[in-house]
Structures are given as C-alpha cells and as structure tokens.
N, C-alpha and C positions, 0 to 999 in steps of 0.2 A: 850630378844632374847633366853637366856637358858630356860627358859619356853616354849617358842615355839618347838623349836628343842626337848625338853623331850616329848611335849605332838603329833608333828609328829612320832615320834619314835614308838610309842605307838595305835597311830591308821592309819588303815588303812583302805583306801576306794576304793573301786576297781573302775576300770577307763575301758572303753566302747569304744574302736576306732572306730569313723565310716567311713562307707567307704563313701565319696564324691562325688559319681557317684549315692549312692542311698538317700544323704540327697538332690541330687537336683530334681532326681523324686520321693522324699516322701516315698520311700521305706522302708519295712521293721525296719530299725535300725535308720532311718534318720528322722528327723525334714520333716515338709511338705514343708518349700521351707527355701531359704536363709534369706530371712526378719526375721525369727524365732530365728535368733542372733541378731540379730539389737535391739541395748539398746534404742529405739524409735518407739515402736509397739503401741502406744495410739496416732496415728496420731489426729489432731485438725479436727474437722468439720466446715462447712463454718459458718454454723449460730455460733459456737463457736467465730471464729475468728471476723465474723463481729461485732457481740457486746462487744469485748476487744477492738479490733482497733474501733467504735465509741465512747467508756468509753475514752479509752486514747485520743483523740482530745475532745471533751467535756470537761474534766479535765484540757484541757490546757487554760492559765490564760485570754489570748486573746480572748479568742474563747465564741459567746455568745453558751450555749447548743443545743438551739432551732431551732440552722439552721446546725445543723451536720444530713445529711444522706448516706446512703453509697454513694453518687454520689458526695457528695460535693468536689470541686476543694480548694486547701488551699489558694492559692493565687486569686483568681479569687473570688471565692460565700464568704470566710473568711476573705479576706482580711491581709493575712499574708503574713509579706516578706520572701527574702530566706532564713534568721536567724531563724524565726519561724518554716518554714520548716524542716529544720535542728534539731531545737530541739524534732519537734513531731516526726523524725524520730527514733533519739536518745531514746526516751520515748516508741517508740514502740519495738525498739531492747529489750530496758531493761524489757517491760514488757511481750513478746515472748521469753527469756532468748536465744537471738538469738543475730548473726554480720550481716550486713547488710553490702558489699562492698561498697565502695563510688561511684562508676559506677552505680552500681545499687540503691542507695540509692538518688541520684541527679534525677532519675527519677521518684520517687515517689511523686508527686506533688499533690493526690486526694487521699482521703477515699476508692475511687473502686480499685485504683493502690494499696495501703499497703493491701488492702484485699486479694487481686489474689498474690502479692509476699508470703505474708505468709502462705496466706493458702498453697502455690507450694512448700514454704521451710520445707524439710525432717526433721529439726529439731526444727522447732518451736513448742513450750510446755506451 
C-alpha cells in the first residue's frame, strides 16, 4: 500500500472530462456511441455459437454425436430426460461463461432454442 501511495504521488496523468451529450452523438471529445464502454464488444457470431452449443450436446455422454443438428429436440430426436436437460444446460452456461435463469433455462429443450438464447445473451463469450 505505501508503494502505491509513493508511486501515485509521483505520477501524474491528466484526465479528459467528456461532455455526455457529445460521447452520445460521437462528437468531437466522445467515443462513437455508449457500447464503446461495454467490457463485452466481441459479441459471438451465430455460426460461432452454433458450433460450441453442437460441441457441447455431442460431448454429452448420452448423446450418440451423429444425430446432433441445430434442430435437434433433446428429449424428442435424443432421447433425454429432464435431468439430461438440465445438465446440457448447466454445460452450456459453463461453456458460454454465462447464467441462464431458470425461467428461461426450463425452456430450452432443443439445439435451435440454446442457439437463439445465446446467441440474444449480451454476455455470452
């Protein structure tokens, strides 16, 4: 902590206030819009997403590989119960570094469904 405190002491960076009025029409002193703070500017692409969310159902232990396509229904064309469900949802949270609410995660029952959720979530990486 006295390292820090000596070495702010010491230097100084000068600091740029913008005005708010011109960082939202890209003015002069302003960033081109507000997305331009967003710690989340490498949004995913669809073909991104669709080949992580078929990896991840493929990967799962049930599941034969060769009948995963983005259409497939889990419990219907896979053959998994809602436990299974659950965990390929759990697997795709974990693998999109993302939460999925339960509301919304009860309804993802197909490969098109985890597709269009994630590709729609602002934070999936």
């Amino acid at each position: 902590m006295a390292l820090r405190a000596a070495l702010l002491r010491h230097v100084r960076i000068p600091a740029q206030t913008l005005n708010p009025a011109l960082s939202l029409t890209g003015g002069k002193w302003g960033p081109p819009s507000l997305r331009w703070m967003s710690s989340h500017d490498d949004h995913l692409t669809k073909s991104e997403v669709t080949e992580r969310v078929l990896s991840v159902v493929k990967s799962f232990p049930k599941v034969d590989p060769s009948t995963v396509t983005p259409d497939v229904h889990f419990q219907k064309d896979l053959g998994l119960d809602s436990l299974d469900n659950v965990e390929i949802v759990m697997a795709l949270e974990e693998e999109f570094k993302l939460e999925i609410p339960d509301k919304e995660a009860d309804k993802i029952d197909s490969t098109n469904l985890a597709i269009e959720y994630i590709y729609n979530h602002p934070m999936a990486g």
